[in-house]
N, C-alpha and C positions, 0 to 999 in steps of 0.2 A: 284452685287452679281453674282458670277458663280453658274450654275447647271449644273449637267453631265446627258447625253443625251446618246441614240442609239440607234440605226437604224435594225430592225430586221425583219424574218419571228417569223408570231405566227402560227403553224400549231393549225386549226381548233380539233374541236370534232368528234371522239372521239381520235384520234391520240392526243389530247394534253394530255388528261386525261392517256392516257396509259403511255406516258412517264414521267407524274409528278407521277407515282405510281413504277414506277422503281427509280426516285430520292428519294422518301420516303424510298421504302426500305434499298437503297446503304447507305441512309445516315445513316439508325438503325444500319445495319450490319456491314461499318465501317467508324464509327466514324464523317461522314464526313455533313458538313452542308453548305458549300458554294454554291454548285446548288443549291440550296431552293431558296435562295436570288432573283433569276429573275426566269419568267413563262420560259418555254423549249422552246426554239427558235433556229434559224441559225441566225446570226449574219452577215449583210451584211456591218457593218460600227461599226468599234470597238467605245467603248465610249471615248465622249470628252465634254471638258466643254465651254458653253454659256451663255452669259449675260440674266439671268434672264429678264433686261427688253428689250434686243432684240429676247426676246421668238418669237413674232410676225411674226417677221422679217424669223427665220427659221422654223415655221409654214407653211408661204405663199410658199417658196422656196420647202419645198418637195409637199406641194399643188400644186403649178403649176408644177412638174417634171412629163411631159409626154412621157410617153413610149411606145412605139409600141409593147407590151407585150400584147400580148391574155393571159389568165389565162391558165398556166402549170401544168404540174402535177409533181411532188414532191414525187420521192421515198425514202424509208428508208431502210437498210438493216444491220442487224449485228451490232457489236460493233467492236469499235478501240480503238489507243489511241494516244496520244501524250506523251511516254515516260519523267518525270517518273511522272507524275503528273494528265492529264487530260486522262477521260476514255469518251467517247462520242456512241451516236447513230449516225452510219455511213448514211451520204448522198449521193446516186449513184451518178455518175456526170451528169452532167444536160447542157447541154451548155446554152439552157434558163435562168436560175438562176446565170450561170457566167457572163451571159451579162447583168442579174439585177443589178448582184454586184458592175461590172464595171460601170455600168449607175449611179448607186447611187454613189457610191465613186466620179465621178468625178462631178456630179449634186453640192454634197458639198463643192467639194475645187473647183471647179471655181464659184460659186455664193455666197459662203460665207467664202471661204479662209480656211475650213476646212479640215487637212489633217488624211488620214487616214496611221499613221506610219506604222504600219504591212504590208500593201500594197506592200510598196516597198524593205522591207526584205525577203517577204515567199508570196510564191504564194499559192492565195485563195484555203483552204482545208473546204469544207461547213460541221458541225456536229453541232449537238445539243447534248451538255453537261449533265453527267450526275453524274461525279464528278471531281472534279478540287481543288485549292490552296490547304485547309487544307487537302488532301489525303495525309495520312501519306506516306512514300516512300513503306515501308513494309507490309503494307493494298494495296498500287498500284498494286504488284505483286501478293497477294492476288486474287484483284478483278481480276485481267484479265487472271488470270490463270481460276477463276471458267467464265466469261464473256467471254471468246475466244472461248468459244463452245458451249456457248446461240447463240441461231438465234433469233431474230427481223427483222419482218417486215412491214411495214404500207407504204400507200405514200396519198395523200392528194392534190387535186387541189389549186394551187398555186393563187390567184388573190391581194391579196395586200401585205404590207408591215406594222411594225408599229415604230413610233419615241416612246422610254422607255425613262423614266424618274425616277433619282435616288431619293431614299424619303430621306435619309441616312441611312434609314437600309435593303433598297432591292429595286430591279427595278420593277417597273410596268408599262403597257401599258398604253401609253396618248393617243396616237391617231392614228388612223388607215389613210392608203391612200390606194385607192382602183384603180388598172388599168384604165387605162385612156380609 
């Protein structure tokens, strides 16, 4: 049996709790419930699907991926979006966290043959999500017209990573890996 899996930052307390209370409201105000689905995360390994009974098997794999990473720190700032669809909490660029991302992506396709397709279409833009799919197109422009003059900002010391695990009706965190 397959399960879908991925590979995420969970920004810590109180920065998580701040940005699941902006996904509550977007979602009252319009209409939109697909970020609820997974905790607010940046996203280092889009999801893909593994055999259940070699769960182990890619357990041990991000278990043993050691990194030469000190624990970072992790800005946020402002909203964006990715026209016409996802609106996100913007992440400064970090050159630490592009080279987690790069670490990770390749940790999974050379030791377990996992690719990450995005990777080699668009180069890594880090945001945590705070409304995406069912954004109606006309609530889109809505939101980022009143959200393009909100300011956000938090940042968060960076020390792990976690593998999400899909239930079938939303993602949640399995298990944390913590800097080596």
């Amino acid at each position: 049996m397959l399960q879908k899996y991925f590979i995420a930052i969970i920004p810590p307390e109180p920065v998580f709790s701040q940005i699941e209370n902006i996904k509550k409201e977007v979602s009252e105000k319009y209409n939109n419930k697909s970020a609820l689905r997974s905790p607010s995360h940046i996203t280092l390994h889009m999801p893909f699907e593994w055999k259940t009974e070699k769960e182990e098997i890619l357990l041990n794999t991000l278990s043993n991926f050691k990194t030469d990473f000190p624990a970072f720190e992790i800005n946020l700032k402002n909203y964006n979006c990715f026209e016409p669809k996802v609106v996100f909490v913007d992440v400064v660029e970090n050159e630490n966290l592009n080279r987690l991302q790069k670490a990770v992506v390749k940790q999974v396709k050379s030791n377990l043959n996992i690719f990450n397709q995005a990777d080699d279409m668009r180069k890594y833009h880090p945001h945590v999500t705070i409304a995406f799919r069912d954004l109606k197109k006309e609530f889109f422009y809505l939101m980022m017209e009143e959200y393009r003059n909100k300011s956000f900002e938090a940042n968060f010391l960076c020390n792990s990573f976690f593998l999400l695990k899909h239930t079938g009706k939303s993602w949640l965190p399995y298990k944390e890996f913590k800097f080596a």
